[in-house]
DSSP file (Angstrom, degrees, kcal/mol; ACC not computed):
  #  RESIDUE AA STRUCTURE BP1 BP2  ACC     N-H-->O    O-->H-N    N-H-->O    O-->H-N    TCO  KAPPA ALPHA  PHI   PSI    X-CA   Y-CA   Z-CA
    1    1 A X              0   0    0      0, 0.0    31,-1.7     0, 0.0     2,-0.6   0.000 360.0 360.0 360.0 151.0   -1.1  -10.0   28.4
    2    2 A X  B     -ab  32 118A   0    115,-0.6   117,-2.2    29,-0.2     2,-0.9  -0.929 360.0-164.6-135.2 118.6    0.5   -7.7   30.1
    3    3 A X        -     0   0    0     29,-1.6    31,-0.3    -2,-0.6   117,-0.1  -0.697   9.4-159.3-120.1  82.5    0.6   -3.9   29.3
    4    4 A X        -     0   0    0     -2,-0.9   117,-3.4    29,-0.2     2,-0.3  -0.275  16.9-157.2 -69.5 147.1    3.2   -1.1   30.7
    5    5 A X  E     -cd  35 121B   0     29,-1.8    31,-2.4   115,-0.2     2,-0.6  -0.970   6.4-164.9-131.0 111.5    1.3    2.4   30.1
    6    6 A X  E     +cd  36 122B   0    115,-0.8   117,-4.0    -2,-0.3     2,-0.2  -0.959  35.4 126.9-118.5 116.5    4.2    5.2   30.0
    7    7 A X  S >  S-     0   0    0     29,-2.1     3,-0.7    -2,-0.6   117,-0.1  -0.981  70.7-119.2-166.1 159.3    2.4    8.5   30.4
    8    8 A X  T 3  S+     0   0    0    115,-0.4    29,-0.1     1,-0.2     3,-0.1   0.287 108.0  56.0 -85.9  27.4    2.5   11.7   32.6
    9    9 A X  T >   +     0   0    0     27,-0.1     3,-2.0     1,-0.1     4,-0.4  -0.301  47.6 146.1-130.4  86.7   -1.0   10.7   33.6
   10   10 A X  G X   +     0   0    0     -3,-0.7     3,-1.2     1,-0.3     4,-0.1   0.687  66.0  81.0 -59.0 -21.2   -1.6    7.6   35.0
   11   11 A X  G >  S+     0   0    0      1,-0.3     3,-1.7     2,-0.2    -1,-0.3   0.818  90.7  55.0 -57.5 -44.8   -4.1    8.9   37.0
   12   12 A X  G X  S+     0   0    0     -3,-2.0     3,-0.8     1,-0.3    -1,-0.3   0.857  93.6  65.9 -68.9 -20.4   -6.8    8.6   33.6
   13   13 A X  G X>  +     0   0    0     -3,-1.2     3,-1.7    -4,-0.4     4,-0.9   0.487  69.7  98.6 -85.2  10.8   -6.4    5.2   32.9
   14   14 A X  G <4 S+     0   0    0     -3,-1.7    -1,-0.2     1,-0.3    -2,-0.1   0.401  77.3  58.6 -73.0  -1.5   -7.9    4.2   36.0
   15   15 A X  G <> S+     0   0    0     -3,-0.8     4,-0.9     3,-0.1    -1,-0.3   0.272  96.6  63.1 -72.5 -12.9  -11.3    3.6   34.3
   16   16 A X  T <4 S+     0   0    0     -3,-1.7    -2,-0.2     2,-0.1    -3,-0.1   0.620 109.4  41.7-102.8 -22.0   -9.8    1.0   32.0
   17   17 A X  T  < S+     0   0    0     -4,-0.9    -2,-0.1     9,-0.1    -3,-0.1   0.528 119.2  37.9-108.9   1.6   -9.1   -0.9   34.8
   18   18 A X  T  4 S+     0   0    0     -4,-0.1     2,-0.2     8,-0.0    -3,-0.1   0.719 111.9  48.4-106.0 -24.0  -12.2   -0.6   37.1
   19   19 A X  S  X S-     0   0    0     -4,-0.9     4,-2.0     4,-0.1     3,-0.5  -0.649  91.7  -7.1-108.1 147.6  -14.9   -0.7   34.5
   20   20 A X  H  > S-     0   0    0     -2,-0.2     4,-1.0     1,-0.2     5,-0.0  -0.307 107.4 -22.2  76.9 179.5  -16.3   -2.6   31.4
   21   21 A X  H  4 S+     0   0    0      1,-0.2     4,-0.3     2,-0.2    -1,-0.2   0.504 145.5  37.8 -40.1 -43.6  -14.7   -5.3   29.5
   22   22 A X  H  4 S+     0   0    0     -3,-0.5    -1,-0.2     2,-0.2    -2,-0.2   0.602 104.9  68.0 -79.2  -8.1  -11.2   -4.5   30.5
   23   23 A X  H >X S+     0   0    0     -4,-2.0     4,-1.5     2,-0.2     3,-1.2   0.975 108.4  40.8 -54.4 -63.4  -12.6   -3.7   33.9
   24   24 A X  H 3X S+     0   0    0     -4,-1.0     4,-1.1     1,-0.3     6,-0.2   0.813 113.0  50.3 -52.5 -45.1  -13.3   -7.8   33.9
   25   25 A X  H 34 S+     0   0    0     -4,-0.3    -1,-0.3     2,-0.2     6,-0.3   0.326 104.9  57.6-112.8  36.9  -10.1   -9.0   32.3
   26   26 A X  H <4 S+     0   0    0     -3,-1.2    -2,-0.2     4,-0.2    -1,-0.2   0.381 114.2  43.1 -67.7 -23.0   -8.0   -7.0   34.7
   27   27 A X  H  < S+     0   0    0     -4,-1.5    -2,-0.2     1,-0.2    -3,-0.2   0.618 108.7  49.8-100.5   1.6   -9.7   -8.8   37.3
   28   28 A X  S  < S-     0   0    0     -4,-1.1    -1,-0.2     3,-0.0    -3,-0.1   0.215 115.9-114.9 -91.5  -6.4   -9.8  -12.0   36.2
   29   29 A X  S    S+     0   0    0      2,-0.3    -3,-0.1    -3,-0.1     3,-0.1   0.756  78.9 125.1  49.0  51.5   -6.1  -11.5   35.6
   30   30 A X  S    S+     0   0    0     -6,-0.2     2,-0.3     1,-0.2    -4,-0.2   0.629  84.5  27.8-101.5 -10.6   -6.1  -11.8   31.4
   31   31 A X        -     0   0    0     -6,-0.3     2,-0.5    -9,-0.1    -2,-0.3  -0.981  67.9-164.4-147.5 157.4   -4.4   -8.3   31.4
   32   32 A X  B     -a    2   0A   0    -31,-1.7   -29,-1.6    -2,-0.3     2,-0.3  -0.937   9.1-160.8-134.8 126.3   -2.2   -6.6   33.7
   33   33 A X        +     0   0    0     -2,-0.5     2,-0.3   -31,-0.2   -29,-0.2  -0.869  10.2 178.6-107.7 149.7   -1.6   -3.0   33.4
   34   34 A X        -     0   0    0    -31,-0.3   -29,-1.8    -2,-0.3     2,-0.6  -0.957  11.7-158.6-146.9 118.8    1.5   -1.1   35.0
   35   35 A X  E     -c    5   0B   0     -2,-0.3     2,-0.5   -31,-0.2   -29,-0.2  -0.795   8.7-173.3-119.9 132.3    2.1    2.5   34.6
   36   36 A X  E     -c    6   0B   0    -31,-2.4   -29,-2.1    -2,-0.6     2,-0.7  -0.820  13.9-146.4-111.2 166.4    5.4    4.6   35.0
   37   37 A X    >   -     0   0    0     -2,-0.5     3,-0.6   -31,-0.2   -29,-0.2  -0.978  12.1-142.4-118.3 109.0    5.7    8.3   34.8
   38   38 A X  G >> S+     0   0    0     -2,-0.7     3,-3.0     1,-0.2     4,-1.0   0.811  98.9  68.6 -76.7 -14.3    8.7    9.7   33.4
   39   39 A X  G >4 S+     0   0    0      1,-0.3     3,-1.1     2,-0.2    -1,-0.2   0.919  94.0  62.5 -69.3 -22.7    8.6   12.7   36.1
   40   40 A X  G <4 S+     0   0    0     -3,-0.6    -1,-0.3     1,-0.2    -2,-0.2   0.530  99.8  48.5 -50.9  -1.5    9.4    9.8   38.3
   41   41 A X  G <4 S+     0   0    0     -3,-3.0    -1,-0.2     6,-0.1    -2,-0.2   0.761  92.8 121.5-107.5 -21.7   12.6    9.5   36.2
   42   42 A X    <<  -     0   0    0     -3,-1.1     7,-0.1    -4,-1.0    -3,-0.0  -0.019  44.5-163.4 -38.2 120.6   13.6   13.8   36.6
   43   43 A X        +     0   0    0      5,-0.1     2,-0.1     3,-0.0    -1,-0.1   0.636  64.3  73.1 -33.2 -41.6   16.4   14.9   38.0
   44   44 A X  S    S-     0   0    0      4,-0.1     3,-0.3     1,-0.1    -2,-0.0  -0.491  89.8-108.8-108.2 164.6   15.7   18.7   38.8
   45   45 A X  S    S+     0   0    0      1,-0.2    -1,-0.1    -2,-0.1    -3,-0.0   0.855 114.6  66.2 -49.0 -55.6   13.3   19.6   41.9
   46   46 A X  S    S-     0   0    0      1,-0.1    -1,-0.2    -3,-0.0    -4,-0.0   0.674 101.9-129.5 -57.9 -16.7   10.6   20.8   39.3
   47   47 A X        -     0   0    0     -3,-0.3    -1,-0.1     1,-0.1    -2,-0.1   0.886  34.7-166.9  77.2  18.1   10.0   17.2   37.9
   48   48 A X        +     0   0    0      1,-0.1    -4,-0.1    -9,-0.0    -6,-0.1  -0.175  23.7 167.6 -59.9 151.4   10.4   18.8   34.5
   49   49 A X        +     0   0    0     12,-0.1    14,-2.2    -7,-0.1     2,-0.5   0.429  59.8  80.4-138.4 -29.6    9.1   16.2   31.3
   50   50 A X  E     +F   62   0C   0     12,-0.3     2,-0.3    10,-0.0    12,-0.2  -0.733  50.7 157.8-124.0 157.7    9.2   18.9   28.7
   51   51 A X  E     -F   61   0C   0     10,-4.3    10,-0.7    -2,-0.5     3,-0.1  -0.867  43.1 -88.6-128.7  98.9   12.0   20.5   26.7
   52   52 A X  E     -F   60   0C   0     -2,-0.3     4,-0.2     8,-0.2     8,-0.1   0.405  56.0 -88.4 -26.7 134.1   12.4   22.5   23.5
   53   53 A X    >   -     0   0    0      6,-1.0     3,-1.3     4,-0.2    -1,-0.1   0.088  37.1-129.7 -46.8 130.5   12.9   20.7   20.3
   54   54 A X  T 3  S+     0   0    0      1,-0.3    -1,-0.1    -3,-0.1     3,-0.1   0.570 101.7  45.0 -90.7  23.8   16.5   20.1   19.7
   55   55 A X  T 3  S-     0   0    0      1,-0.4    -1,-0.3     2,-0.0    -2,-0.1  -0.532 119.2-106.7-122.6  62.6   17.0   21.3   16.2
   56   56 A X    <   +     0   0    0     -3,-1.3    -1,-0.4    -4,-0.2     2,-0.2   0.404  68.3 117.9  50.1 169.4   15.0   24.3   17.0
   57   57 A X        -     0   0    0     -4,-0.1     2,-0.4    -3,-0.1    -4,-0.2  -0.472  62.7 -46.4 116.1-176.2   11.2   25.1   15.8
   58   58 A X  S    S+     0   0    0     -2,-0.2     2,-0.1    -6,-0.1     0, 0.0  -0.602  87.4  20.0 -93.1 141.3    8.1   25.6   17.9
   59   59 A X  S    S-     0   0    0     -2,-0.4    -6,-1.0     2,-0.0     2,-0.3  -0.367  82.1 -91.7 116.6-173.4    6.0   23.9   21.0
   60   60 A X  E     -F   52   0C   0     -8,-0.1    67,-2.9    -2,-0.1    68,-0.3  -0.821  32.6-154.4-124.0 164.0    7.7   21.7   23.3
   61   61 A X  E     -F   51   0C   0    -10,-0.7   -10,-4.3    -2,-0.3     2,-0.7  -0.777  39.7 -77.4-136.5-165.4    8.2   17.9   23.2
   62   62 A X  E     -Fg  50 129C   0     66,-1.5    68,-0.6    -2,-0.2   -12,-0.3  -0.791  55.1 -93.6-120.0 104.1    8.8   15.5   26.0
   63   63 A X        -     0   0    0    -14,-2.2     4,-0.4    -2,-0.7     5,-0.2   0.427  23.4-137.9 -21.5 146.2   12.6   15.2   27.6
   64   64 A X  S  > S+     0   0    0      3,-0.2     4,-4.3     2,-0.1     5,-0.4   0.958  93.3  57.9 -74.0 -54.6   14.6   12.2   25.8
   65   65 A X  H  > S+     0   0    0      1,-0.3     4,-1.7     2,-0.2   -16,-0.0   0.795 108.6  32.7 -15.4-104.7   15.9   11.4   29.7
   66   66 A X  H  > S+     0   0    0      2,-0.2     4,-1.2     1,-0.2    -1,-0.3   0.358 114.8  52.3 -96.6  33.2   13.7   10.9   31.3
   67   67 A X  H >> S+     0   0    0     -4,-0.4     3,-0.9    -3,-0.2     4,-0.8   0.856 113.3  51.8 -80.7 -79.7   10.9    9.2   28.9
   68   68 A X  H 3X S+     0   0    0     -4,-4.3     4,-1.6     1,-0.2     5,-0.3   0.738 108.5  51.3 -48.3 -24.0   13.8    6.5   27.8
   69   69 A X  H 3X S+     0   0    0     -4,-1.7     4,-2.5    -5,-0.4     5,-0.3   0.930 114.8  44.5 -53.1 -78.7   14.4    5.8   32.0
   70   70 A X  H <X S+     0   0    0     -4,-1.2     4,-2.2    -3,-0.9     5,-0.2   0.751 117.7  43.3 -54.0 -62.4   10.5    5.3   32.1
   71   71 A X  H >X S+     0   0    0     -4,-0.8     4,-2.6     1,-0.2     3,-1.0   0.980 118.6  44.6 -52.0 -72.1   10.4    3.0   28.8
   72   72 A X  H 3X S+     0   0    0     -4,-1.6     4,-1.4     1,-0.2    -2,-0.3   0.850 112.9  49.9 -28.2 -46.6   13.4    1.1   29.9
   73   73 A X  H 3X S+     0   0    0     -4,-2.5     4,-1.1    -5,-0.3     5,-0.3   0.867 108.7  53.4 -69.4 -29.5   12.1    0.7   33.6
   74   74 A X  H <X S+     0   0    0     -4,-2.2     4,-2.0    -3,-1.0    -2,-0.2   0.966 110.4  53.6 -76.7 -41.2    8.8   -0.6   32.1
   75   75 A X  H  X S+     0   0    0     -4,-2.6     4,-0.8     1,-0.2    -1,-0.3   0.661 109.8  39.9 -63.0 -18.8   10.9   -3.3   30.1
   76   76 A X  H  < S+     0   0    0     -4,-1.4    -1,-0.2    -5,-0.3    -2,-0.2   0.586 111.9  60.7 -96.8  -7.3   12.7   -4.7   32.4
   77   77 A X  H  < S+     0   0    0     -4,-1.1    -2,-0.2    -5,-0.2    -3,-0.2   0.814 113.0  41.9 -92.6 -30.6    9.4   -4.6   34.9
   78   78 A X  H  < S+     0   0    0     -4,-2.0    -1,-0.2    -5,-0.3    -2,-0.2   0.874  95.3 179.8 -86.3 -22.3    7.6   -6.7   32.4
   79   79 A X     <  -     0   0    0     -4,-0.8     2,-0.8    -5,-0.1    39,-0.2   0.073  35.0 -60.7  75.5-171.1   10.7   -8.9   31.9
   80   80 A X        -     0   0    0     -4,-0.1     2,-1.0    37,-0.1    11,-0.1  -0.741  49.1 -86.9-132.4-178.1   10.2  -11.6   29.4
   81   81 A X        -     0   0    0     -2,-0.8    10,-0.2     1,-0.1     2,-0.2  -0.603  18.1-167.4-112.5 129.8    8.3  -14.5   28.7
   82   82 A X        +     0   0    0     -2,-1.0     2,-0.3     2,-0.1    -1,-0.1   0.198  43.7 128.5 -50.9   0.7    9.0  -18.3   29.9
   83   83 A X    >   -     0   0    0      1,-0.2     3,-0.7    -2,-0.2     8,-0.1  -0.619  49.7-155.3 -73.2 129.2    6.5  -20.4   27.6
   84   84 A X  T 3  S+     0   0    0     -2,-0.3    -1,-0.2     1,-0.2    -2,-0.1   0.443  97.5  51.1 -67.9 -17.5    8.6  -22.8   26.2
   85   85 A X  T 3  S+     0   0    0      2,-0.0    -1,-0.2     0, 0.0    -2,-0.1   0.438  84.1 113.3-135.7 -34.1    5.6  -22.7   23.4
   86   86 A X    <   -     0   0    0     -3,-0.7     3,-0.0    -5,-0.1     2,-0.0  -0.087  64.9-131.9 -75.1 140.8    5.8  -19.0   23.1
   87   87 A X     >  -     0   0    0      1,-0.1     4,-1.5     4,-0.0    -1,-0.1  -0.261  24.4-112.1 -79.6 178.7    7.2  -17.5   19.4
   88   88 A X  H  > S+     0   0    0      2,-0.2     4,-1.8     3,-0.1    -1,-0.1   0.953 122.6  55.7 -48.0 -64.8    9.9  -14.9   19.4
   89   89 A X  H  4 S+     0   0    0      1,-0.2     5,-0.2     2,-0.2    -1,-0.1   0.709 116.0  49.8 -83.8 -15.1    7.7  -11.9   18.0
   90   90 A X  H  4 S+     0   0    0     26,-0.2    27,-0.8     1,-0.1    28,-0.2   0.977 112.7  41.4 -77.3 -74.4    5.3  -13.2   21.7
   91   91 A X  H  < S+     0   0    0     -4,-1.5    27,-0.6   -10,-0.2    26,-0.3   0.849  98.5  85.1 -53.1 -67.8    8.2  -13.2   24.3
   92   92 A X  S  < S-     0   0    0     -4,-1.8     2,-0.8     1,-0.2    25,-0.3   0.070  81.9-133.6 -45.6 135.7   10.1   -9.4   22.8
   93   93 A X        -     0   0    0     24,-0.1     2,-0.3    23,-0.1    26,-0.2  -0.915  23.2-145.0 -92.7 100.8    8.0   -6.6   24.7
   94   94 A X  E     -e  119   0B   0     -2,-0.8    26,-1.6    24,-0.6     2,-0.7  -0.495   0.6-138.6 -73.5 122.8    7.4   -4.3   21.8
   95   95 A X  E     -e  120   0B   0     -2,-0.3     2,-0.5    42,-0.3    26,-0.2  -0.745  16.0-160.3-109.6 131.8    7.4   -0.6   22.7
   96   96 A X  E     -e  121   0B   0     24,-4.2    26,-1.6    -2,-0.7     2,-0.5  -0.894   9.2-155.3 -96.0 109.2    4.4    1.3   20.8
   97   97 A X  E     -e  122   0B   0     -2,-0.5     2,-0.5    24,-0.2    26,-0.1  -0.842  21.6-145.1-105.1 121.4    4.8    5.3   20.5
   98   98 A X  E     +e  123   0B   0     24,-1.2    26,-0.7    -2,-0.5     2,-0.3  -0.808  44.1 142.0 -86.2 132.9    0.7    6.4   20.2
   99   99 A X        -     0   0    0     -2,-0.5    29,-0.0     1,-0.2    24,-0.0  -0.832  63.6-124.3-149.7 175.1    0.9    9.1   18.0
  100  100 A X  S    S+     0   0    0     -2,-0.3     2,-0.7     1,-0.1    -1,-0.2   0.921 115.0  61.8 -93.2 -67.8   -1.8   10.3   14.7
  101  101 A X  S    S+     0   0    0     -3,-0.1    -1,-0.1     3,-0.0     3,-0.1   0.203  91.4  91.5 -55.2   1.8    1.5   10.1   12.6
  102  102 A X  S    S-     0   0    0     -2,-0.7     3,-0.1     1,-0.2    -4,-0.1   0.181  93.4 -68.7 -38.8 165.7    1.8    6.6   13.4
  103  103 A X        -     0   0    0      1,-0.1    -1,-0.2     2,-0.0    -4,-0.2  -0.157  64.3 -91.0 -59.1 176.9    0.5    3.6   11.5
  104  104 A X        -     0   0    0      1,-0.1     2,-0.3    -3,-0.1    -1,-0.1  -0.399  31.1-130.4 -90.8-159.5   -2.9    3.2   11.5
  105  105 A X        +     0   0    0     -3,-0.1     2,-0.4     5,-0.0    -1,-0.1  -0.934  45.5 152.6-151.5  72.6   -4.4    1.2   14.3
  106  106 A X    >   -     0   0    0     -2,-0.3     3,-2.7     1,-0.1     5,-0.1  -0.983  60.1 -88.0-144.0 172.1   -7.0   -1.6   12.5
  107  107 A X  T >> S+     0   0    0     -2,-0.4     4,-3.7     1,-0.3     3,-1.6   0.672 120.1  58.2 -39.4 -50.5   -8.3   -4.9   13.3
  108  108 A X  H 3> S+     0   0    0      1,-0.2     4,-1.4     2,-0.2    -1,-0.3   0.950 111.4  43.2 -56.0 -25.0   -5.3   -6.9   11.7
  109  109 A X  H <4 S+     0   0    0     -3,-2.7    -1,-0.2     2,-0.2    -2,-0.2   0.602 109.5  52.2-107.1  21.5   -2.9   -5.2   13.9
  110  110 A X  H X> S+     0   0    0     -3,-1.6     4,-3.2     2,-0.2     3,-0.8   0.545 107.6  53.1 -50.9 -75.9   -4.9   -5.5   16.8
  111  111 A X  H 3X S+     0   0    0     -4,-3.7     4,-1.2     1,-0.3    -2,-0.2   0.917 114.6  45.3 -54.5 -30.3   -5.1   -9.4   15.9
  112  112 A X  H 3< S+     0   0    0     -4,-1.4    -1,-0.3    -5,-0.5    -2,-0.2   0.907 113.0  51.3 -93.8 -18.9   -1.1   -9.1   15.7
  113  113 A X  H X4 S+     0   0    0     -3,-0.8     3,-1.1     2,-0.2    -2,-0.2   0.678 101.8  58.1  34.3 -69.3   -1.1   -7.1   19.0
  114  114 A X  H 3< S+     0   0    0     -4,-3.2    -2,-0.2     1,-0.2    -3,-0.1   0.798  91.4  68.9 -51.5 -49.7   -3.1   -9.5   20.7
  115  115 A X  T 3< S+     0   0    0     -4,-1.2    -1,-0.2    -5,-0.3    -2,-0.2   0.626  81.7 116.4 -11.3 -44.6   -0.3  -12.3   19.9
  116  116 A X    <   -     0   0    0     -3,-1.1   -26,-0.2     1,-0.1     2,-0.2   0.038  54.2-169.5 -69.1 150.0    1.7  -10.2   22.4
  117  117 A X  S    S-     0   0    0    -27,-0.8  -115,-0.6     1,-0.6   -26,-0.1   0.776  86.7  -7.9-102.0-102.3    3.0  -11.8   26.1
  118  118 A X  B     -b    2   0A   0    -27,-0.6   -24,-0.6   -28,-0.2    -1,-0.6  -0.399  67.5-179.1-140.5 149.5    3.9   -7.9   27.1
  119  119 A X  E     - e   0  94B   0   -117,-2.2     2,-0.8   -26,-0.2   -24,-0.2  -0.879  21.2-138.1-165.1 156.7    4.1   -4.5   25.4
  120  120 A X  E     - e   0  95B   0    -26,-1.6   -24,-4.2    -2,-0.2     2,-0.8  -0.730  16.7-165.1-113.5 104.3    5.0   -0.7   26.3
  121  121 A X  E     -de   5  96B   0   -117,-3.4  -115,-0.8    -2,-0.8     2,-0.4  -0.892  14.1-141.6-114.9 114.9    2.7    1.6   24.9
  122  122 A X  E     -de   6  97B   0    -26,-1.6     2,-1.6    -2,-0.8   -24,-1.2  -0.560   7.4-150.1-115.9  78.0    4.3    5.3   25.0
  123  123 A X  E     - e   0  98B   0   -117,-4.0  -115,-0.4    -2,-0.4   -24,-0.1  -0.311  16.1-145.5 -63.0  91.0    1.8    8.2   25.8
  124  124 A X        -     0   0    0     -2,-1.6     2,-0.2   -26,-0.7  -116,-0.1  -0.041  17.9-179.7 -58.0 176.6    2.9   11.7   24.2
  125  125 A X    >   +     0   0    0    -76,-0.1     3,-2.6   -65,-0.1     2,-0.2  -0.935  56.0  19.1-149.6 153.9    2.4   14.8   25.6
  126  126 A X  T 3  S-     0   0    0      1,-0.2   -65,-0.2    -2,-0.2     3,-0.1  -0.285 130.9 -29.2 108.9 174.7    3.3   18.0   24.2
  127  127 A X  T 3  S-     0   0    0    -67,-2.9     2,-0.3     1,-0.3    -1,-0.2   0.439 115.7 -78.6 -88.3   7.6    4.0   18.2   20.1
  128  128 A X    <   -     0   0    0     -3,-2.6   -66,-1.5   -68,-0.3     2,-0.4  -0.843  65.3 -69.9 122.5-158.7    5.2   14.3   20.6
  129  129 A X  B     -g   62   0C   0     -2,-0.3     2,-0.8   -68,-0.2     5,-0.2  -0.793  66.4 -67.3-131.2 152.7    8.5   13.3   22.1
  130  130 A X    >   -     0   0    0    -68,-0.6     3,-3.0    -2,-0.4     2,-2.0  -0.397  36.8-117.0 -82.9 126.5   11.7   13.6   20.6
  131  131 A X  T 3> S+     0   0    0     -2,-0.8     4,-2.2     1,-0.4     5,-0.2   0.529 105.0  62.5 -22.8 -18.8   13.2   12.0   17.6
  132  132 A X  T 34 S+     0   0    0     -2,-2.0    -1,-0.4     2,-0.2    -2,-0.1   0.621  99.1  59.0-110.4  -1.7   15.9   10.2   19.0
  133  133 A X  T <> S+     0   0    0     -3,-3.0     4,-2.4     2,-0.1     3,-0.3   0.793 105.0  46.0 -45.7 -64.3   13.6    8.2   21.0
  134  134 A X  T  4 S+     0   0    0      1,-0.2    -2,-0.2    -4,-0.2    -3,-0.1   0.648 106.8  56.0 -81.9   2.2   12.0    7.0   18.7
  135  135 A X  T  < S+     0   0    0     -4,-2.2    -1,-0.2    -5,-0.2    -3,-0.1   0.449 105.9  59.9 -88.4  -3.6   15.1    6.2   16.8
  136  136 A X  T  4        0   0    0     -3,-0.3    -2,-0.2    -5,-0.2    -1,-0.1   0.910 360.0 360.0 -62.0 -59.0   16.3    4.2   20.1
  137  137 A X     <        0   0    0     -4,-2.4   -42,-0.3     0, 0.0    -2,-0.1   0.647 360.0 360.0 -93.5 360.0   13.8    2.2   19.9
């Protein structure tokens, strides 16, 4: 399986891939992790990632830009997959926005998770990222 990580700190997940269980099936090469950055995607000098919400209200969420550059770059960097053998809902690299408003997260959808050749799991920052992301995707 293979698993793009878009968040503005790749730098933490570096324990999921030296230690432990996943420690083992990163090296054994049962998972592959890849992370992009969306300040890598910025325009301006500052590297900016966050923006005020664009129908007004308070806190800041996380620039449409350059998050969809990051998601997009992370799909095409996992590409798809060649198993002749392989289902539909296995080849599509499903992109996952982690939020607590989200669905919940238990074992059956884990087990459907697992199914997966590739998937882009979406770190917020922030109050969360802006709506019209997640209507993109």
């Amino acid at each position: 399986m293979q698993i793009g990580l878009v968040t503005l700190f790749p730098e933490m997940f570096a324990a999921i891939t030296e230690y432990g269980i996943t420690g083992r099936a990163v090296r054994n090469g049962l998972l592959g992790l890849q992370y992009w950055n969306p300040r890598d995607f910025t325009q301006d000098k500052h590297r900016t990632v966050d923006d005020k919400p664009f129908g007004g209200g308070p806190g800041m969420l996380m620039k449409t830009e350059p998050l969809q550059a990051s998601i997009e770059a992370a799909r095409a960097a996992l590409g798809k997959a060649t198993d002749k053998e392989a289902t539909a809902e296995q080849i599509g690299t499903k992109v996952i926005y982690l939020s607590p408003q989200g669905k919940r997260l238990d074992q059956q959808a884990i087990l459907q998770l697992a199914q997966r050749r590739n998937m882009v799991l979406v770190c917020g920052r922030y109050q969360g990222i802006d709506a019209r992301v997640l209507e993109a995707e």
